[in-house]
ZABABA-101627 format. One record per atom (N, C-alpha, C, O): x negated, y, z negated; residue in three letters. Coordinates in steps of 0.001 Angstrom, whole numbers, plus 500000, padded with zeros to 6 digits. Each point is the difference from the previous one (the first is absolute). Last residue first. Example, Ala and Ser with C-alpha at 12.3 -4.5 7.8 and 13.67 -1.06 7.14 Angstrom:
<martors>
487150497750492920SER499180501190499940SER500770501090499270SER499491501108499831SER500219493172500239ALA500890501190500000ALA499100501200500000ALA498964499981499335ALA
</martors>
This chain:
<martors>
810592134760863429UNK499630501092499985UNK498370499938499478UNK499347501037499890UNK503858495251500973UNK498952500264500520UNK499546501593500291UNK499484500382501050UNK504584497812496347UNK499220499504499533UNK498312500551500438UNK499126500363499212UNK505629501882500478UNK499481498900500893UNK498951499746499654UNK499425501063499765UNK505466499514498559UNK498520500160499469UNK498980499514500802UNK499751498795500040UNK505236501043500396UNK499518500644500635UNK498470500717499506UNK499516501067500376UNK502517494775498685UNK500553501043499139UNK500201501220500702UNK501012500619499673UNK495513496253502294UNK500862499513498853UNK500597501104499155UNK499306500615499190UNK499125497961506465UNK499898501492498493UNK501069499203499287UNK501061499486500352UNK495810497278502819UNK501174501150500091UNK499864500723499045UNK499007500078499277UNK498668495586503666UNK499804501087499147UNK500777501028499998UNK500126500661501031UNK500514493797498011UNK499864501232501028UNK499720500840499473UNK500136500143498785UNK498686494750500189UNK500416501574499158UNK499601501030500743UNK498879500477500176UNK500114495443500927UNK501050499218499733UNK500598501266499650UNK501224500083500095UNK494409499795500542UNK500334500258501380UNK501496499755499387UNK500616500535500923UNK495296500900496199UNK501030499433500113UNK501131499892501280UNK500783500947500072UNK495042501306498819UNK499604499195499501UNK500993498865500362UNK499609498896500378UNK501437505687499742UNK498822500240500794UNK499932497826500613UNK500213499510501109UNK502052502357494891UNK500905499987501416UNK499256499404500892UNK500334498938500525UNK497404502601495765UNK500601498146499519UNK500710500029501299UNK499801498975500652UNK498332504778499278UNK498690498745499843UNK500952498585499985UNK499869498832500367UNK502436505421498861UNK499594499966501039UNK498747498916500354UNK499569500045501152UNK501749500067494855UNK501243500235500404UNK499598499474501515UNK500085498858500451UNK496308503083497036UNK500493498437499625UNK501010499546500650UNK499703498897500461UNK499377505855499690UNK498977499319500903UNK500237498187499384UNK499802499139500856UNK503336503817497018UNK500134500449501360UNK498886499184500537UNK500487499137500731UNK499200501294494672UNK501187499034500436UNK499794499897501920UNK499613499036500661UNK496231502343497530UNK500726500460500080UNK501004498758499897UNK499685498845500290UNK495104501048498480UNK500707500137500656UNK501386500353499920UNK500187499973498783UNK496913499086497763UNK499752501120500403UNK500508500297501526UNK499898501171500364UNK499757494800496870UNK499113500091500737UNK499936501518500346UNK498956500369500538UNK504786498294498146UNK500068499465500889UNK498295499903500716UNK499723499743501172UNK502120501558494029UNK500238498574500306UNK499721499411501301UNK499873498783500131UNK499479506185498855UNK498991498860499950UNK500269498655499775UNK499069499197500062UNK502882504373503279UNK500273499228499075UNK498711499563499723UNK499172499615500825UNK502375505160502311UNK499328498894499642UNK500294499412498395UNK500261500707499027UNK503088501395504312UNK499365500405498809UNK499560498988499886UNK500641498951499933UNK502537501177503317UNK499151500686500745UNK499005500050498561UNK499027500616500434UNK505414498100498308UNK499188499160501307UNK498824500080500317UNK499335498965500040UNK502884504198497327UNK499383498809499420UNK499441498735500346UNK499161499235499524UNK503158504709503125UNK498973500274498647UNK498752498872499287UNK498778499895499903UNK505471499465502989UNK498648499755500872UNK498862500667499069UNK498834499607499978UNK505349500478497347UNK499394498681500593UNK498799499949501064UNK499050499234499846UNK503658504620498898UNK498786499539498942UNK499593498689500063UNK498957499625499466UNK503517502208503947UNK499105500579499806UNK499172499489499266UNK498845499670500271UNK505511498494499631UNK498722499406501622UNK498773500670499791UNK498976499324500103UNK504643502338496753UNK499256499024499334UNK499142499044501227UNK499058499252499735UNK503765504661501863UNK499068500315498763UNK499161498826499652UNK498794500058500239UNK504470499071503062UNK499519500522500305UNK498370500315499189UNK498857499647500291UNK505587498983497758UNK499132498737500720UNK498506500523500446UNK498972499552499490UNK502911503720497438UNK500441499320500865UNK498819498899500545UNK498775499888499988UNK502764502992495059UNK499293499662500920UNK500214498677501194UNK500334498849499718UNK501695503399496446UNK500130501164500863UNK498674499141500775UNK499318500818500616UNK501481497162494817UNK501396499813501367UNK500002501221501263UNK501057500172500608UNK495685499084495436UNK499794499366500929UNK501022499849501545UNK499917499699501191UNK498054503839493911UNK501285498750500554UNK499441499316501670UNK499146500528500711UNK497708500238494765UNK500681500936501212UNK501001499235500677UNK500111498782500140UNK496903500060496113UNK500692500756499732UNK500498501003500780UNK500270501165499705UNK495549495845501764UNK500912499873498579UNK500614501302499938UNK499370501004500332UNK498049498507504557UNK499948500081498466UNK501288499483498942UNK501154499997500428UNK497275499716504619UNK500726499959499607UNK500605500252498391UNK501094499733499503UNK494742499674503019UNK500759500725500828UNK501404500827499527UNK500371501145500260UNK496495496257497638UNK499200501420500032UNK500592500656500989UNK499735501157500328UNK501902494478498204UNK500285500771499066UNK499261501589500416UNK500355501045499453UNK498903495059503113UNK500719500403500018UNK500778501240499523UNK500652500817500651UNK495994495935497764UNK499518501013501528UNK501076501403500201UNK499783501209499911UNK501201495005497082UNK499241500582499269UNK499634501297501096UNK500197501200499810UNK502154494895501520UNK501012501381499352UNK499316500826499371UNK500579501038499678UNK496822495900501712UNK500246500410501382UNK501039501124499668UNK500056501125500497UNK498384495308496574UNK499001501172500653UNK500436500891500301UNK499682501050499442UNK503670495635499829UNK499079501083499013UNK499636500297500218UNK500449501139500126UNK499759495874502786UNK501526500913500411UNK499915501124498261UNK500396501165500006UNK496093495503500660UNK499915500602500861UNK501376501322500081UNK499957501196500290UNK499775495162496609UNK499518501372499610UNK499496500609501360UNK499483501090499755UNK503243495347498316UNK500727500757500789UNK499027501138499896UNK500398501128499708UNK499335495921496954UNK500411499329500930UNK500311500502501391UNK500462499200500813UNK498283503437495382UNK499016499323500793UNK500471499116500582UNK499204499797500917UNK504078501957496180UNK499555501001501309UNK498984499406500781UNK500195499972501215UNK503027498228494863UNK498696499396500799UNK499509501326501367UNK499698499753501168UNK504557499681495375UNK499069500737499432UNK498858499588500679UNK499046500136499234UNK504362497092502194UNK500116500916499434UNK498591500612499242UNK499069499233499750UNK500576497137504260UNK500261500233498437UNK500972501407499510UNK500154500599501065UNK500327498441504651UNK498787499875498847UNK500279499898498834UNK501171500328499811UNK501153497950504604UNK499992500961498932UNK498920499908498747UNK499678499132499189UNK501719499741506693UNK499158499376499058UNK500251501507499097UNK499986501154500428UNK502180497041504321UNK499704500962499398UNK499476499531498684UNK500420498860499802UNK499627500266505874UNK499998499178498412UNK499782501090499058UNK499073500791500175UNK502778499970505254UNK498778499890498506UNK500518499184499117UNK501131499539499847UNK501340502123503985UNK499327498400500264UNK498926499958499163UNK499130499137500113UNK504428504918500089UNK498552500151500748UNK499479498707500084UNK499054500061500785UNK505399500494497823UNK499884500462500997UNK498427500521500381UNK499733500688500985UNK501632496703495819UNK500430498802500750UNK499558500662500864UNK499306499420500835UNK499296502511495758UNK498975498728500167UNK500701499545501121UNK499336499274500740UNK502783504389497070UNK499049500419500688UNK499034498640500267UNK498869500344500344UNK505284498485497204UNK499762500899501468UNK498902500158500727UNK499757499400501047UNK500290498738494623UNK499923499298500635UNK500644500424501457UNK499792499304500993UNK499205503899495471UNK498561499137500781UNK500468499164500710UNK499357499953501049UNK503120503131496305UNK500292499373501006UNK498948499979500927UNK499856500495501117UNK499458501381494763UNK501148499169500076UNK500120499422500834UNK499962498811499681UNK496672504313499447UNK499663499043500446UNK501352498908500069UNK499876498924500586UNK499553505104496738UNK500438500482501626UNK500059498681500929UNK500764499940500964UNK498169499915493667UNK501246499615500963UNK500896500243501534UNK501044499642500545UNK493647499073497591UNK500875500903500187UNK501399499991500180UNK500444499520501043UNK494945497987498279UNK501342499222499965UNK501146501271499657UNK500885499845499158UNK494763500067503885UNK500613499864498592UNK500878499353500347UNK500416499388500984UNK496903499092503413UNK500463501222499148UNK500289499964498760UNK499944498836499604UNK498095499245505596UNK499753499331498202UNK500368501583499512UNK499422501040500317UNK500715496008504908UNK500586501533498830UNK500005499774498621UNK500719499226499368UNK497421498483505559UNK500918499911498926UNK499788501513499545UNK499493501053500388UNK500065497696504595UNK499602498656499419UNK501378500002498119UNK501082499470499745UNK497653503455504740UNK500673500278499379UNK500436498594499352UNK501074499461500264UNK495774501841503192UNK499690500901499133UNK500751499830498619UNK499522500455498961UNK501410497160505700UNK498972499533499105UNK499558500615498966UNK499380499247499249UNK503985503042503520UNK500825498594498951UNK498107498950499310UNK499854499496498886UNK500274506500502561UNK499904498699500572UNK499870498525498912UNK499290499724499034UNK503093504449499258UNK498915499651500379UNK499967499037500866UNK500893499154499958UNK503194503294498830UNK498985500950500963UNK498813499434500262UNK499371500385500985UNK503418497992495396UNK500309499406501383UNK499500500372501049UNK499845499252500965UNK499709502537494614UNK499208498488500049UNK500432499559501712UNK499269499367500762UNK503140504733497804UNK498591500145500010UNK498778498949500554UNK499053500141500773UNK505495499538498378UNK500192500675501057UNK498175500361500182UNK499330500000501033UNK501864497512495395UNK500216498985501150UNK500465501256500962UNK500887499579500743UNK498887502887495568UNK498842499060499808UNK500222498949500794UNK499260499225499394UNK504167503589500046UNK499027500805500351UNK498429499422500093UNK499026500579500480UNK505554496765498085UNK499513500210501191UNK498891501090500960UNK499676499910501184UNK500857498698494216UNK499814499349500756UNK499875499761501719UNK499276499413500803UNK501614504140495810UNK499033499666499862UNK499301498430500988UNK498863499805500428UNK505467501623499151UNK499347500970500244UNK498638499785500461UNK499574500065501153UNK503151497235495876UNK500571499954501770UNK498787500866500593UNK499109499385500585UNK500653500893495007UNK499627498724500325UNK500055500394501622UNK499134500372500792UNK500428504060496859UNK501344499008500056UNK498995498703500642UNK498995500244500667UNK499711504563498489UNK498684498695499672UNK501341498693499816UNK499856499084499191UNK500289505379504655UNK499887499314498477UNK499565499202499930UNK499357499376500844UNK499608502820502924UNK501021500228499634UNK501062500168498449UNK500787500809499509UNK493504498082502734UNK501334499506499427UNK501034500974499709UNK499670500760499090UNK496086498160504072UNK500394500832499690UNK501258499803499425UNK500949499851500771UNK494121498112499862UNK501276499747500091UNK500999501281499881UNK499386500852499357UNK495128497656501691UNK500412500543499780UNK501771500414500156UNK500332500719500943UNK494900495657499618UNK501358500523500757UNK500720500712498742UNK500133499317498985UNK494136499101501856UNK501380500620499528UNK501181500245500349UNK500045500993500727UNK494536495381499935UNK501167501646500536UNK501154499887499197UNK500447498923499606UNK495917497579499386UNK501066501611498805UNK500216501045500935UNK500136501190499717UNK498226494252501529UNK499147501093500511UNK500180501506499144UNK499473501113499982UNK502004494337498702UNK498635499819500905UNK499222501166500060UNK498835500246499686UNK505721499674498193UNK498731499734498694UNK499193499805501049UNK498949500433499525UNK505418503019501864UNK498967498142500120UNK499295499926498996UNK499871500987499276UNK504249502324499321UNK498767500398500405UNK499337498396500346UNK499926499120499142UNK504346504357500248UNK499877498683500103UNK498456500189500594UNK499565500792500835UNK504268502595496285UNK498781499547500340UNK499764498499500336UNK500316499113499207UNK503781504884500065UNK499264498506499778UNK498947499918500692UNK499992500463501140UNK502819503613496340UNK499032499333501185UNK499397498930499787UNK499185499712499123UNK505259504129498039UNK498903498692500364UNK499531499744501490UNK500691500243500990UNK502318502554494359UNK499604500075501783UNK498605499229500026UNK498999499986499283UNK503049501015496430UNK501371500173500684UNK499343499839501270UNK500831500349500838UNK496789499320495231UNK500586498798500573UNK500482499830501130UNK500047498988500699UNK497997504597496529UNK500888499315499178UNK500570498629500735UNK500843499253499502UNK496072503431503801UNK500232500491498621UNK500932499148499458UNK500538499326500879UNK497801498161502649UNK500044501394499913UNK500113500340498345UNK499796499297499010UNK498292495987503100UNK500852500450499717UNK500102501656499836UNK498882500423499706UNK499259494774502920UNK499137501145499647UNK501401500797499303UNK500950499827500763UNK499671494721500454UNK500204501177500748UNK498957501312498759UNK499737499609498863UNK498912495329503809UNK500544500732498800UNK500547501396500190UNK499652500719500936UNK497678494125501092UNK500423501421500166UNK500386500639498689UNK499580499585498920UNK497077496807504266UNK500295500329498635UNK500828501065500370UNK499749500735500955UNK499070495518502699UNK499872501214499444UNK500450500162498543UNK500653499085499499UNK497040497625504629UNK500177499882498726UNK500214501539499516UNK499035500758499903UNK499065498128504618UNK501712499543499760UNK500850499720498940UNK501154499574500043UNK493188499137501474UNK500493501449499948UNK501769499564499785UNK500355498834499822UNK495424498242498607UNK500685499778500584UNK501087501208500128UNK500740500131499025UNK495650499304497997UNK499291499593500932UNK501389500211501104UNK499540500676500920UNK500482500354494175UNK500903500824500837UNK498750499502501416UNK499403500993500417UNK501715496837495673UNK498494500156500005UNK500090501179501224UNK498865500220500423UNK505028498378497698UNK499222500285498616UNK498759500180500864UNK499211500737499410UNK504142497147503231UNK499747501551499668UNK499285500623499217UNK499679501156500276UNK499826493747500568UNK500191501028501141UNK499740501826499804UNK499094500792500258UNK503002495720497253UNK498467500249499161UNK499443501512501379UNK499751501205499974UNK506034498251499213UNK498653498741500268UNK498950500574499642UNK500096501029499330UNK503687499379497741UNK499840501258501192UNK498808499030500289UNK499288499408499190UNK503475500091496659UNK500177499304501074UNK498946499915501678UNK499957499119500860UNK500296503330494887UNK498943499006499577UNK500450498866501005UNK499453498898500052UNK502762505705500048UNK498991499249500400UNK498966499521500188UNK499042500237500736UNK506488499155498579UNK498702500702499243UNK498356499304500734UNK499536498890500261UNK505919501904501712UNK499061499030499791UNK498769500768499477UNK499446500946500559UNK506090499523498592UNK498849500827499855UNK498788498785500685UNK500079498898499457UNK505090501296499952UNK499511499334500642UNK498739500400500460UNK499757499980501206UNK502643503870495781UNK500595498570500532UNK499322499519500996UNK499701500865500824UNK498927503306495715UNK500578499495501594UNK500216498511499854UNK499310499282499277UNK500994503873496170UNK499078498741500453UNK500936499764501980UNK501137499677500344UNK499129505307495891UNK500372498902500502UNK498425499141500755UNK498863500371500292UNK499463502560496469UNK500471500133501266UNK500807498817500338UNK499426498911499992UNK498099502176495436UNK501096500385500669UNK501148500134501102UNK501175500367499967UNK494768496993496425UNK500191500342501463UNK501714500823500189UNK501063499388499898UNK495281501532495947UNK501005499312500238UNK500438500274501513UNK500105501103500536UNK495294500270497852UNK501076500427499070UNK500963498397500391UNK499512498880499851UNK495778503169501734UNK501094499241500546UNK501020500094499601UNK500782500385500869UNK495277502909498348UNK500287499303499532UNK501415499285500401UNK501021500590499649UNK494900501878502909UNK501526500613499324UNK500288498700499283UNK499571499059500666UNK494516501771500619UNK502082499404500495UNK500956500319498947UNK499801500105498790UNK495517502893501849UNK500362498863499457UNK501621499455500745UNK500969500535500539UNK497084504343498695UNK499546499166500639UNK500685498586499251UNK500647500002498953UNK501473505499501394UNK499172498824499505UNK499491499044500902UNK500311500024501191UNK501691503573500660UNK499645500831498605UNK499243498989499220UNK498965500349499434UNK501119499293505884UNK500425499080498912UNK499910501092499019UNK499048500737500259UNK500316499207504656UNK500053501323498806UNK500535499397499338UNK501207500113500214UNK496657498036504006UNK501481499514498928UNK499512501184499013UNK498804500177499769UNK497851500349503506UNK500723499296500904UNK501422500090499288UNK500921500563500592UNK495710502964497049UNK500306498492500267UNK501122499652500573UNK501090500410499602UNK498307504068499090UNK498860499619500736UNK500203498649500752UNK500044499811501215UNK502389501795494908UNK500808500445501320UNK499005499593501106UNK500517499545501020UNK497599500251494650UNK500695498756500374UNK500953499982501043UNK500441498949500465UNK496514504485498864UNK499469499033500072UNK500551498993499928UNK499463499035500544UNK502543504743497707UNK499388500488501373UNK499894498645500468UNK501017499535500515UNK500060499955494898UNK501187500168500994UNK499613500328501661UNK500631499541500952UNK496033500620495524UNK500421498964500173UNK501286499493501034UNK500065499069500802UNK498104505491498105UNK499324499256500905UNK500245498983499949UNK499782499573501134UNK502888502831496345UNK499786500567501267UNK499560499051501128UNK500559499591501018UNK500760498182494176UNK499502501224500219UNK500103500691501811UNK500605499219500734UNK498303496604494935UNK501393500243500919UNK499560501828500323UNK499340500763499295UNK496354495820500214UNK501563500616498651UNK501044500653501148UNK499814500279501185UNK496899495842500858UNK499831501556499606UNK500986500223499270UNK501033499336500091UNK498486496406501529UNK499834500185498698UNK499467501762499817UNK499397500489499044UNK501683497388505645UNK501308499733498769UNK499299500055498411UNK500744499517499147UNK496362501361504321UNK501008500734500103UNK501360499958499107UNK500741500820499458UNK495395495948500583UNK499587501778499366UNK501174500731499903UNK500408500531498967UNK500209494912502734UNK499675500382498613UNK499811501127499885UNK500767500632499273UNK499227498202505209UNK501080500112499421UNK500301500111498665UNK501034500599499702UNK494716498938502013UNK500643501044500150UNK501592500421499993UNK500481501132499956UNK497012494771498866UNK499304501345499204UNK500601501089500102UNK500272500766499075UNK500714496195504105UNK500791499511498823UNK499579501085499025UNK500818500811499566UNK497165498458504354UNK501094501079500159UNK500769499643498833UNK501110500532499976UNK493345499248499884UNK501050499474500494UNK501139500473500070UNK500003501119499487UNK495140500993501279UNK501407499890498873UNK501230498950500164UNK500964500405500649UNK493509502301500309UNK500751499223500417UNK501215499704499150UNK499952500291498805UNK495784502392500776UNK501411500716500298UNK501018499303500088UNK501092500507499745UNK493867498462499745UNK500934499922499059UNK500993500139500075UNK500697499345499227UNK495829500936504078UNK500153501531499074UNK500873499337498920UNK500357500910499253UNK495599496656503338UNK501234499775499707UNK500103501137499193UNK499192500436499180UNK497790499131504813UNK499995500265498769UNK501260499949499765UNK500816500447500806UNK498476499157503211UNK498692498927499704UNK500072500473498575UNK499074499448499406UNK505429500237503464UNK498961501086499155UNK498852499107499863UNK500064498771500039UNK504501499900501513UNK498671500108501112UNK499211500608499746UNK499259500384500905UNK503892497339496539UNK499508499478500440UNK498848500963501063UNK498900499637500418UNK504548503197497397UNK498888499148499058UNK499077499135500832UNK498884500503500133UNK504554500939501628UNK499021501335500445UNK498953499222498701UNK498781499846500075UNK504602497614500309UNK499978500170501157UNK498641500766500434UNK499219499792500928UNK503636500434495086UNK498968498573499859UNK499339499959501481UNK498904499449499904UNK503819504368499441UNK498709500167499655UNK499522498854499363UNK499035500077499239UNK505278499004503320UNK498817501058500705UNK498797500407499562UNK499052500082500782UNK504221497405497019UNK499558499116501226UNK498922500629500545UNK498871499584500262UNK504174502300496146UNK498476499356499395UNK499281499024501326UNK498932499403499865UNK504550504134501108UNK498624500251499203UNK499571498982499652UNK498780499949500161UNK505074498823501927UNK499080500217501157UNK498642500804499174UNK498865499794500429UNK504135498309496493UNK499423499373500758UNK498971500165501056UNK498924499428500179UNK504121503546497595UNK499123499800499183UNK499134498116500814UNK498852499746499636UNK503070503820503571UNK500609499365499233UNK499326499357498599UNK499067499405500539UNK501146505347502304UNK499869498883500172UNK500575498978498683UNK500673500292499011UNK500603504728502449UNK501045498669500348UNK498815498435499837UNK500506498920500305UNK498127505402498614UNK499732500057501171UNK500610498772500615UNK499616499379500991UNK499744501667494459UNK501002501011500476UNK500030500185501601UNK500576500935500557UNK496435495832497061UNK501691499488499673UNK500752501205500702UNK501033499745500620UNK494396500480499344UNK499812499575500820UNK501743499631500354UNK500565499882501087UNK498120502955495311UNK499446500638501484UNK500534499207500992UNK500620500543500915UNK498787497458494819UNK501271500935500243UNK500110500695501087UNK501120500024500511UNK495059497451498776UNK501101499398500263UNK501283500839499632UNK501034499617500547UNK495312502458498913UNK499716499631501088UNK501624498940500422UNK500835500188500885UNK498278501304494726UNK499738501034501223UNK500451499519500782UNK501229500047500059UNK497394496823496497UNK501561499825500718UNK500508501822500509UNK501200500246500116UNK494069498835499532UNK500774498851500633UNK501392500190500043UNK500694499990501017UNK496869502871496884UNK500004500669501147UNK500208498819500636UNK500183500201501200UNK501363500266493709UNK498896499427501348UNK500096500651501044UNK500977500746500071UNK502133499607496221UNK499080501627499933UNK498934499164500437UNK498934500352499494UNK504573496844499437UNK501127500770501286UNK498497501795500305UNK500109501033500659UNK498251493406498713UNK501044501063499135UNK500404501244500730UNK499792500251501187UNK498498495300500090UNK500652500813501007UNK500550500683499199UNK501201500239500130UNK495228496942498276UNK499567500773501317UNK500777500908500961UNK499616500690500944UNK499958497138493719UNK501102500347501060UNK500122500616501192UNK500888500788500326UNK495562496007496317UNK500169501791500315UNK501644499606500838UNK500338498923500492UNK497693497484495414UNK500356499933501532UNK500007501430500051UNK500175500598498938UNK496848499123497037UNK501531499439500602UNK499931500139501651UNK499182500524500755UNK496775500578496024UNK500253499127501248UNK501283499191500096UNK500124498815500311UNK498858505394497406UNK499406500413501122UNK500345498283500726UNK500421499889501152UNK500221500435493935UNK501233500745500731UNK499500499828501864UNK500818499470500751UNK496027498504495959UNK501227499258500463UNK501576501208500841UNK500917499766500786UNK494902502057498046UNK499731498868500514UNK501092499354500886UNK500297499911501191UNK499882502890494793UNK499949500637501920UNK499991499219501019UNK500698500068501012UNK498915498173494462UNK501352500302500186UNK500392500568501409UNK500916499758500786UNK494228499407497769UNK500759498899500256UNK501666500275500476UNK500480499520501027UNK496594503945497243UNK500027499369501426UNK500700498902500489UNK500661499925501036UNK499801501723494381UNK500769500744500980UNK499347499782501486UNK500717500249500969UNK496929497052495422UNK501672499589500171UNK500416500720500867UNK500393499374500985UNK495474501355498129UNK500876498858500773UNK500905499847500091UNK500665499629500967UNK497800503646496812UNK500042500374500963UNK500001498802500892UNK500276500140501192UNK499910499042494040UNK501124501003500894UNK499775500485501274UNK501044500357500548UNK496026496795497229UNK500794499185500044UNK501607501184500795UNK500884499813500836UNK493525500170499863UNK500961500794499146UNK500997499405500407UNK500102499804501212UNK494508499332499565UNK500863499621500395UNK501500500528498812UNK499869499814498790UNK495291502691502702UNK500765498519499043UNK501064500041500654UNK500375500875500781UNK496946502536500467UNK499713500142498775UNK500886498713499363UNK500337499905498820UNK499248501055505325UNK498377500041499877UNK500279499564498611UNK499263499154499494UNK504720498371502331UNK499492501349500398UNK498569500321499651UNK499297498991500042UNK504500496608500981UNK498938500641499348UNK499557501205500912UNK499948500181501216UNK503983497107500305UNK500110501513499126UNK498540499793499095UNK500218500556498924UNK500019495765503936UNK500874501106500557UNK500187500941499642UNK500188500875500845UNK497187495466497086UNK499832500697501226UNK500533501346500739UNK499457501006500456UNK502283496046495835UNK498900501252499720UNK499355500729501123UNK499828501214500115UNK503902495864500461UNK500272501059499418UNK498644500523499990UNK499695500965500701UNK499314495118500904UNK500693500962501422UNK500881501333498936UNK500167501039500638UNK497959495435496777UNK499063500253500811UNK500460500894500775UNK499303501012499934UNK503764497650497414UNK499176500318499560UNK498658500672500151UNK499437500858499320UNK503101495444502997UNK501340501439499547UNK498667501116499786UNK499463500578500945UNK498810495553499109UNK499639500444501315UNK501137501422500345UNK499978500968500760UNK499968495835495832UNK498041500776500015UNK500326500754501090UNK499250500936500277UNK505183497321497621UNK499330499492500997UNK498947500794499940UNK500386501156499825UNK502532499199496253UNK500376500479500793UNK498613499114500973UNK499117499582499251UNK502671500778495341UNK500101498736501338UNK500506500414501180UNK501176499833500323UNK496235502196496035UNK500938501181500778UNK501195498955500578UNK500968500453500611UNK494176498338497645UNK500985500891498872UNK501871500271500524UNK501001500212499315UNK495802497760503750UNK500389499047499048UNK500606500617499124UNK501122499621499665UNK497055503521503170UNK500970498897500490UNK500644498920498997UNK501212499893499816UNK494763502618499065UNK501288501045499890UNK501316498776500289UNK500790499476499214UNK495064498898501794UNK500260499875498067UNK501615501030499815UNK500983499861499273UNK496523499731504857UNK500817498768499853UNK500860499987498464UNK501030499539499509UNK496080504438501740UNK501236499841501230UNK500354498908499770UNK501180499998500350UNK495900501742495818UNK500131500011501337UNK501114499521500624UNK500913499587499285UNK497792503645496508UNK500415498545500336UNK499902500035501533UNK500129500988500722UNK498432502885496201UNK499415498871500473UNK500533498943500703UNK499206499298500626UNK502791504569496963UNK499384499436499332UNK498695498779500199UNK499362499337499182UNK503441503433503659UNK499171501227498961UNK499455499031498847UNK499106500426499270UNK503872497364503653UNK498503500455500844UNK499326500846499199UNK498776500065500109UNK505194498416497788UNK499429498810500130UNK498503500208501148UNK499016499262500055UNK504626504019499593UNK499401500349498536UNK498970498049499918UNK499276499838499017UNK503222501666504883UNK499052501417500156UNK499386499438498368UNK498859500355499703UNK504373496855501432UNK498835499826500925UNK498967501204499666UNK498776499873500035UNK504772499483497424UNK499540499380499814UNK498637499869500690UNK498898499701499543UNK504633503021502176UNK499292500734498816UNK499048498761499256UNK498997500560499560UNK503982497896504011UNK498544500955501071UNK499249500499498385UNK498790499845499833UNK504854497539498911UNK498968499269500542UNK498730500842500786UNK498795499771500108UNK505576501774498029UNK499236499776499181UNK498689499667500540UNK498996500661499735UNK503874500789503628UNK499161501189499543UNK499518499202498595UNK498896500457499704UNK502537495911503868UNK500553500924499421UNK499360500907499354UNK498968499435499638UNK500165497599504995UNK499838499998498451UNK500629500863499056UNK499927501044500649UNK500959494975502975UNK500435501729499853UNK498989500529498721UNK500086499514498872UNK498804495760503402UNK501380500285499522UNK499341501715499453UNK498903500397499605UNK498901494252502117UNK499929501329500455UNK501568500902499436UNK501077499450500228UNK496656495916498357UNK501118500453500645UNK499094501534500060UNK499060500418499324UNK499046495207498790UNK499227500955500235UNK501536500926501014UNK499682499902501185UNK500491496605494527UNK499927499993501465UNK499207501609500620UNK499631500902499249UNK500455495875495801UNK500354501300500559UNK499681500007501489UNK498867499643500323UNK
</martors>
């Protein structure tokens, strides 16, 4: 018989209460019981009373016991934690910038309050409230107002296939580590049902923003509203272009002859390949929201929300600006005049 440690069940505690009323001691029980001296030892301990040891009132401690040491849910919706973080969500922050900030205010306590949260927790709470008022409040809160979480399921590719595509698992190493400025990502941002669009071209060095203004989402179009843009940069700036595989993108091999880029296409279903120019539609979105049309806005309009975002500290950048990188790299670079791109000027 081994000496295991294991659950005891209400026969075994009543054995216990009727094997001490009779004398037995703590090994002799064990052996009766084939339970460890030491099971045995730490039951009686624990629930003996003046008047003996009682197999039922062990048991219902024990059961408390065990209810009291589950995991707690520190962000149930009746904490004054997730209080606070609702407080903190209706004030546009981000479930990130809460758990950054009171790990932040954590570190400098000489007493730890517990409060701390990762932002995942907090994206959990919110998406597991019952459907209702406040759930709907609180997910309008968030950067993407997802109704759900999780990825859309791929299904079947639909989208015509562009012709003479370079995928890029082609794209030199160079860019991947974005050490080297003149590498852009783009894409277009879409309106209600489709019908009106803004392209977005964003560096991976410094993630200043150029802001497009499309007409339509026609190949031609598109092409040339995007090499009217790319061409405004100074020619060292304007290295490559890594995009979907959109069919606005048709006539890539235009826009490559008339700006001198290399154009590079990502996976399907791969957004992280391209996640600066994600981010960045992510930013964007607080200008520009989901489910508004897009075609009433001018060149003019979208410069605005560009020095916006220009001018808006990054923490990819260290917390510096597109605009002060930009201007650092010019600064830095005698080969790269200093001018207005887009008419976005940079050194505001």
């Amino acid at each position: 018989m081994g000496n295991i440690r294991r659950e005891l069940m209400p026969v075994d505690r009543v054995m216990i209460e009727l094997r001490l009323a009779d004398g037995w001691g703590v090994r002799a029980i064990a052996r009766q019981l084939g339970r460890s001296a030491g099971t045995i030892s730490d039951e009686i301990a624990r629930h003996m009373t003046p008047t003996g040891y009682h197999a039922e009132a062990g048991g219902l401690a024990a059961l408390e016991r065990r209810r009291r040491s589950g995991r707690r849910n520190r962000l149930a919706p009746e904490t004054p934690l997730f209080a606070e973080v609702c407080r903190l969500l209706r004030l546009q922050w981000s479930p990130e910038q809460i758990s950054g900030r009171r790990k932040r205010i954590e570190e400098g306590m000489e007493t730890q309050s517990g409060l701390a949260v990762s932002h995942e927790a907090i994206y959990t709470a919110i998406y597991a409230l019952p459907r209702g008022e406040l759930r709907r409040e609180l997910i309008a809160c968030l950067r993407q107002d997802k109704p759900l979480r999780g990825r859309k399921p791929k299904g079947s590719e639909r989208r015509g296939k562009l012709c003479n595509m370079t995928n890029i698992k082609e794209r030199p190493e160079e860019v991947e580590g974005r050490l080297i400025p003149g590498h852009w990502e783009g894409d277009l941002i879409l309106g209600t049902r489709g019908a009106s669009a803004v392209g977005t071209l964003v560096e991976r060095t410094t993630r200043f923003v150029l802001l497009v203004c499309m007409p339509t989402r026609k190949a031609e179009v598109v092409a040339s509203a995007f090499a009217g843009a790319l061409n405004a940069i100074p020619e060292p700036l304007r290295q490559t272009l890594t995009y979907d595989q959109g069919k606005e993108m048709a006539d890539h091999q235009d826009l490559a002859k008339a700006t001198g880029m290399r154009i590079f296409f990502a996976d399907p279903h791969a957004p992280w390949q391209r996640g600066a120019n994600e981010n960045t539609n992510g930013l964007l979105r607080q200008y520009l929201p989901k489910g508004i049309s897009l075609a009433g806005l001018t060149q003019d309009d979208l410069n605005k929300i560009a020095i916006l975002l220009n001018n808006r500290p990054r923490k990819a950048l260290g917390f510096a600006t597109p605009n002060e990188k930009l201007r650092a790299l010019i600064a830095n670079n005698t080969n790269i005049s200093d001018t207005i791109i887009q008419g976005v000027r940079y050194g505001t």
